[in-house]
C-alpha positions as CSV (number, residue, x, y, z in Angstrom):
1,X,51.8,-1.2,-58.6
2,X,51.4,2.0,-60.7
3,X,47.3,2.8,-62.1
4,X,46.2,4.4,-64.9
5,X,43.0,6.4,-65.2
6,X,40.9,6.9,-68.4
7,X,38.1,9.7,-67.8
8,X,35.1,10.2,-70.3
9,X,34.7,13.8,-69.7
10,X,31.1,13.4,-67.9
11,X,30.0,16.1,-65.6
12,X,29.3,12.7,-62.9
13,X,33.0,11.6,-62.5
14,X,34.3,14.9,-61.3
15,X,31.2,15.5,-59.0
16,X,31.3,12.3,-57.8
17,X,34.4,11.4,-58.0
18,X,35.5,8.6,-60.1
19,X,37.1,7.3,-63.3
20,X,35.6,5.9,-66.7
21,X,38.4,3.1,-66.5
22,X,41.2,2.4,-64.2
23,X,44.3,-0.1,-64.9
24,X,45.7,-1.9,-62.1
25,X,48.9,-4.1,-63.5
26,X,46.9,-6.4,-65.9
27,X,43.1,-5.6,-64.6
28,X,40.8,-3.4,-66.1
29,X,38.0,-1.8,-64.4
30,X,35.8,0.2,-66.0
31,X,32.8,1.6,-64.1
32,X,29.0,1.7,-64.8
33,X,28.4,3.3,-68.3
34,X,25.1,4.5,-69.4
35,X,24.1,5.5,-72.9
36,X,24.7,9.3,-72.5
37,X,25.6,11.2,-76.1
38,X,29.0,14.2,-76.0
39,X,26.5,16.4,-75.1
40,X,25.5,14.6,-72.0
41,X,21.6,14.0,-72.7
42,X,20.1,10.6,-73.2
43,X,21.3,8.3,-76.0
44,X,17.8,7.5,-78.1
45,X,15.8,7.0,-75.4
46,X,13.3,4.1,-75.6
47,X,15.5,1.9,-77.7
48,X,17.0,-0.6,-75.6
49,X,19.2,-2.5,-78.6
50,X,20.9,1.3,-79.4
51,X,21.2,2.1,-75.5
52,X,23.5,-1.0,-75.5
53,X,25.5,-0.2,-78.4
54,X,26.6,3.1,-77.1
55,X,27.3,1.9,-73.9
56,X,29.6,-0.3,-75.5
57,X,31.2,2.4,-77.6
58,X,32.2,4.4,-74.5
59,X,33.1,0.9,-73.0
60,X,35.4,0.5,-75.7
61,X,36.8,3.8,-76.0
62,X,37.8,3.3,-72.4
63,X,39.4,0.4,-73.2
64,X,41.5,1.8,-75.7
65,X,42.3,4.6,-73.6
66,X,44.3,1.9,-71.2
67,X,45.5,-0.4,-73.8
68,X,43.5,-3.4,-74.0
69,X,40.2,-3.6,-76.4
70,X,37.0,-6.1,-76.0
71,X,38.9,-9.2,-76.7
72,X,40.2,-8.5,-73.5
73,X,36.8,-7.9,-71.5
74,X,36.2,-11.5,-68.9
75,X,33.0,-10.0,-67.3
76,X,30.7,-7.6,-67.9
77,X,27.5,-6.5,-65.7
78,X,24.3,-5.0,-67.3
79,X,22.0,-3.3,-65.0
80,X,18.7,-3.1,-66.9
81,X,15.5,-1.0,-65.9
82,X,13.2,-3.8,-68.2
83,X,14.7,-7.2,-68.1
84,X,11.7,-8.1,-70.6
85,X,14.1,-6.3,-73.1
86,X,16.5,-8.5,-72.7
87,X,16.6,-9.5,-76.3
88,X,17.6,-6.5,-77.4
89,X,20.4,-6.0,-74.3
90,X,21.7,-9.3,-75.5
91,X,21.7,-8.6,-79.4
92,X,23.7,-5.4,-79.1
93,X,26.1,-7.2,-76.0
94,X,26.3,-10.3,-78.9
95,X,27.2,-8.0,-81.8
96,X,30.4,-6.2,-79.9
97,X,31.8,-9.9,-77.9
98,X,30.3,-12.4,-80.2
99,X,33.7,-13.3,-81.2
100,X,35.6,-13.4,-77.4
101,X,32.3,-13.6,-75.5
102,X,32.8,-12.7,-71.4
103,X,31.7,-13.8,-68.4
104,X,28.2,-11.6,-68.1
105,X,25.1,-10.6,-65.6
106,X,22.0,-9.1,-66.8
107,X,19.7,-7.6,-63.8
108,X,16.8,-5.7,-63.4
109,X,16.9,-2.6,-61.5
110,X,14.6,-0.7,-60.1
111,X,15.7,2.6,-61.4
112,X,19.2,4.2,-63.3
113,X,20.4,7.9,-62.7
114,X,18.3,9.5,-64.9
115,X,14.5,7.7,-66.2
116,X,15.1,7.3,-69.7
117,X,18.1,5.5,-69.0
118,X,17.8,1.2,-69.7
119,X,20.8,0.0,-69.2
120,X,24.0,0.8,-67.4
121,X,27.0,-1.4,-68.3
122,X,30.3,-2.4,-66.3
123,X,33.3,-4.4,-67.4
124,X,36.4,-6.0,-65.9
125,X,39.6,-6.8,-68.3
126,X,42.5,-8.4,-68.4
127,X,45.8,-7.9,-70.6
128,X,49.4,-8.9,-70.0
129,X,51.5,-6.5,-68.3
């Protein structure tokens, strides 16, 4: 079986050593995205619903990257540091997969990498191969 790797160009993958995205035959993994801007500071911190969003916008562009797009997505996982904003997590995660909803898990976590971060995002696809 032959993988393919999308990277997002954040310092974290090469210092830690991973991959926005990886295919594996028909499966799509992509790993934990946060709301982090080209620049790598903070996506509008504070705002949970536009946290989401550009999670999803890097999920998607990961997605693209291997072929597949969010009609493809069966799970995603959203790692939230407020679970009482989950109204807004669920808006944004509703606008992008309203039309092929996944699988999903919302969770409160303690804390993300860095403290004005609210929610960290992963998602698993599946296309034909």
């Amino acid at each position: 079986m032959s993988f393919q790797r999308v990277f997002s160009g954040a310092p974290w993958e090469n210092e830690v050593g991973y991959c926005r995205a990886l295919r594996a035959g028909g499966q799509i993994f992509v790993t934990g995205t946060a709301a982090v801007n080209p620049d790598g500071t903070v996506h509008q911190p504070g705002d949970a619903y536009a946290q989401t969003i550009r999670c999803l916008e890097i999920v998607r562009d990961a997605l693209a990257g291997l072929g597949a797009g969010v009609q493809h997505v069966t799970r995603t996982r959203m790692f939230v540091t407020d679970i009482g904003l989950w109204a807004d997590f669920g808006r944004a995660h509703h606008e992008v997969f309203g039309e092929h909803p996944p699988t999903t898990t919302m969770v409160e976590v303690s804390r993300l990498i860095h403290p004005d971060m609210l929610i960290e995002i992963e998602a698993d696809a599946v296309v034909s191969t």
